[in-house]
N, C-alpha and C positions, 0 to 999 in steps of 0.2 A: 616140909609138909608131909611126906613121905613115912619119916624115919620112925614113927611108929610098927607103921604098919608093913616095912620092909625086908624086916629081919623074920617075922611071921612067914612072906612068901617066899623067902629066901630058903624054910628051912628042907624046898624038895623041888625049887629052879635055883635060876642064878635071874638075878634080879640088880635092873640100873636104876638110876635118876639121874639122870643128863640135865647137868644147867642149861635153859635155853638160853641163848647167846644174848650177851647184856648184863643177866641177873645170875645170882649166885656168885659162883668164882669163876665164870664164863666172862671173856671179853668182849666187850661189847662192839659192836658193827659200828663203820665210821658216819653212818646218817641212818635216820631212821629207818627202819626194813616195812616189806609187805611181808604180812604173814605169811607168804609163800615163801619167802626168803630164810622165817625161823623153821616153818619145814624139812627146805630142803638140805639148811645145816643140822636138822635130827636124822635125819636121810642119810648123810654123809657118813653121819657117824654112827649107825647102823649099821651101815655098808663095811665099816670095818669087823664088828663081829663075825662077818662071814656066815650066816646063817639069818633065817629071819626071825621075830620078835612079835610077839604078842604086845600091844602099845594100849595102855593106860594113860587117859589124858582130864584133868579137874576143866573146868572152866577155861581161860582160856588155852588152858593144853589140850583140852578134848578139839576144839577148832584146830589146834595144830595135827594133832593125830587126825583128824580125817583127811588135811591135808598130806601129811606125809603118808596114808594110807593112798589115796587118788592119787599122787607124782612117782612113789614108790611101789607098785600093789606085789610086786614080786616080794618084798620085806616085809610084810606088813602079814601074818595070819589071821590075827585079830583085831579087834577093838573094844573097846572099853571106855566108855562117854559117862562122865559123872558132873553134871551139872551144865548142860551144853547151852550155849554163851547166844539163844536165839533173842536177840533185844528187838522191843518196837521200836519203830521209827522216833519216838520223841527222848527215848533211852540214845538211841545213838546218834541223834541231835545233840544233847546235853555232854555226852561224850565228846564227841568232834569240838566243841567250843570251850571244854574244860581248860583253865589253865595249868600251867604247872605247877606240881607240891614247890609249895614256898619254905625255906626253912630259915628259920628267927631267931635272932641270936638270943632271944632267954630264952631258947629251947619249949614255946611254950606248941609248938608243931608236935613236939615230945607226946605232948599231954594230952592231944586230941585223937592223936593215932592211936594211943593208948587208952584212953573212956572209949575211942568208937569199937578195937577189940574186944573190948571189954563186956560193950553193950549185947555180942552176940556171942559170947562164950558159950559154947552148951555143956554140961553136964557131964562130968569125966575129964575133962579139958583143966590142967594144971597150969595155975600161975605161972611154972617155970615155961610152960608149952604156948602160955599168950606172950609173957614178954621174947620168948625166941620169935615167935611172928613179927611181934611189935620192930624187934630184932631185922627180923629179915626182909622188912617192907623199906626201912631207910637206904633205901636204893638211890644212886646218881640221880643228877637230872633227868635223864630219859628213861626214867622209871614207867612213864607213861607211855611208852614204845608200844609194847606190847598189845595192849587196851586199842588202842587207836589204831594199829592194823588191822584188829581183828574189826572193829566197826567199817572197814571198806573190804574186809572179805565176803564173797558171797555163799555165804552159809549153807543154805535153803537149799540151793542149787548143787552146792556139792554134797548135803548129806542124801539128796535124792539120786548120786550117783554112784553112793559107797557100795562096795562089792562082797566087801568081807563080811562075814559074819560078828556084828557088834552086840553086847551087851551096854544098854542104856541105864544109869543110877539116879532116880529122879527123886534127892534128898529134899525138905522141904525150905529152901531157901529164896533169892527175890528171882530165884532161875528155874522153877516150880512150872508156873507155864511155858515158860520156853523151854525146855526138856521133854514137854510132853509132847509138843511142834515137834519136836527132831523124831522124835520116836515113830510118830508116824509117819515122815520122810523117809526113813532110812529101811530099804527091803527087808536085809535080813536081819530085824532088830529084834532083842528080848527085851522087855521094857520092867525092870523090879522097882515099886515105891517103896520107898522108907524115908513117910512123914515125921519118925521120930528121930529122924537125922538131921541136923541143916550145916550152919558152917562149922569150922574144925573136926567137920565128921572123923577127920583123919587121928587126930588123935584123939577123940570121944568114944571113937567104936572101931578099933584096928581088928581087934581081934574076928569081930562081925563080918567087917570088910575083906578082910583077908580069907575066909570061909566063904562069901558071896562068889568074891574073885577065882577061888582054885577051883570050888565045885563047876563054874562058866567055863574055864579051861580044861577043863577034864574029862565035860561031857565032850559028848560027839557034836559037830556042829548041827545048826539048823539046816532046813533043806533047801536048795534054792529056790 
């Protein structure tokens, strides 16, 4: 999701993307986790750099980063919340009762992951940048891990405790109104719209992104 736009803020920090545990090349936990638990293994491994980190986190990585911001707050300088995962009640209804991705032997699961991609591509977003998603969605069974931690964590409650000074990205995707919820929870928040962003913002607009991001880092914080 990143690797656009990583090499841009890489070229004046030093700059990660940690698998969270499960996805990527991350092993995955022996039962499903609370999202406290994907936390506090980004915590962990924080902890090893020995210094603290400025934490960028999408959907449900921005819910993990304010977690690891509230369990951790010595590690955590900043934050950075780009589409924050505040669902209604009948979203995380529909959620909690989802089944699990089915996969079919004529691959026709293939096909659906791939038109539903497809159907939200934005503009600047290369074939080769959807089928790497399409790519990186075919995830084990407990794909759905993640997702469903995050609809038993309490959101609301912890973005009205965040300490740090957060920059909020409120792109125009189905997390439009819940972003704008968090924004106002969250004290020390800077809250920037870009309706001309929605999903794949990451690879659609790196360059943009990576410019929002350094200039947020560079000023001086907000005041408390």
């Amino acid at each position: 999701m990143f690797e656009a736009v990583q090499p841009l803020l890489a070229a004046d920090r030093v700059v990660y993307a940690p698998d969270t545990p499960g996805y990527g090349d991350s092993d995955a936990p022996p039962a499903q986790p609370a999202l406290e638990d994907y936390a506090d293994a980004i915590g962990r491994w924080i902890a090893t750099l020995g210094e603290p980190v400025d934490l960028l986190g999408y959907h449900t990585g921005a819910a993990i980063a304010v977690e690891v911001a509230h369990r951790h707050p010595d590690r955590v300088r900043r934050l950075m919340l780009v589409s924050v995962p505040v669902f209604p009640d009948a979203t995380k209804a529909r959620l909690r009762s989802a089944p699990p991705a089915v996969v079919r032997e004529d691959g026709a699961h293939l096909l659906e992951m791939w038109r539903s991609t497809l159907s939200v591509r934005p503009a600047g977003q290369s074939l080769a940048q959807v089928a790497r998603t399409v790519a990186d969605k075919q995830a084990p069974a407990h794909s759905e891990w993640a997702i469903r931690a995050l609809v038993d964590y309490p959101l609301l409650e912890r973005l009205g405790a965040v300490a740090q000074p957060t920059l909020i990205v409120r792109p125009k995707d189905s997390l439009w109104e819940g972003t704008a919820e968090a924004a106002k929870l969250v004290p020390r928040a800077t809250l920037v719209e870009r309706p001309e962003w929605g999903y794949g913002l990451f690879d659609a607009a790196p360059d943009a992104i990576a410019t929002l991001v350094r200039e947020y880092l560079d000023a001086p914080p907000p005041a408390r």
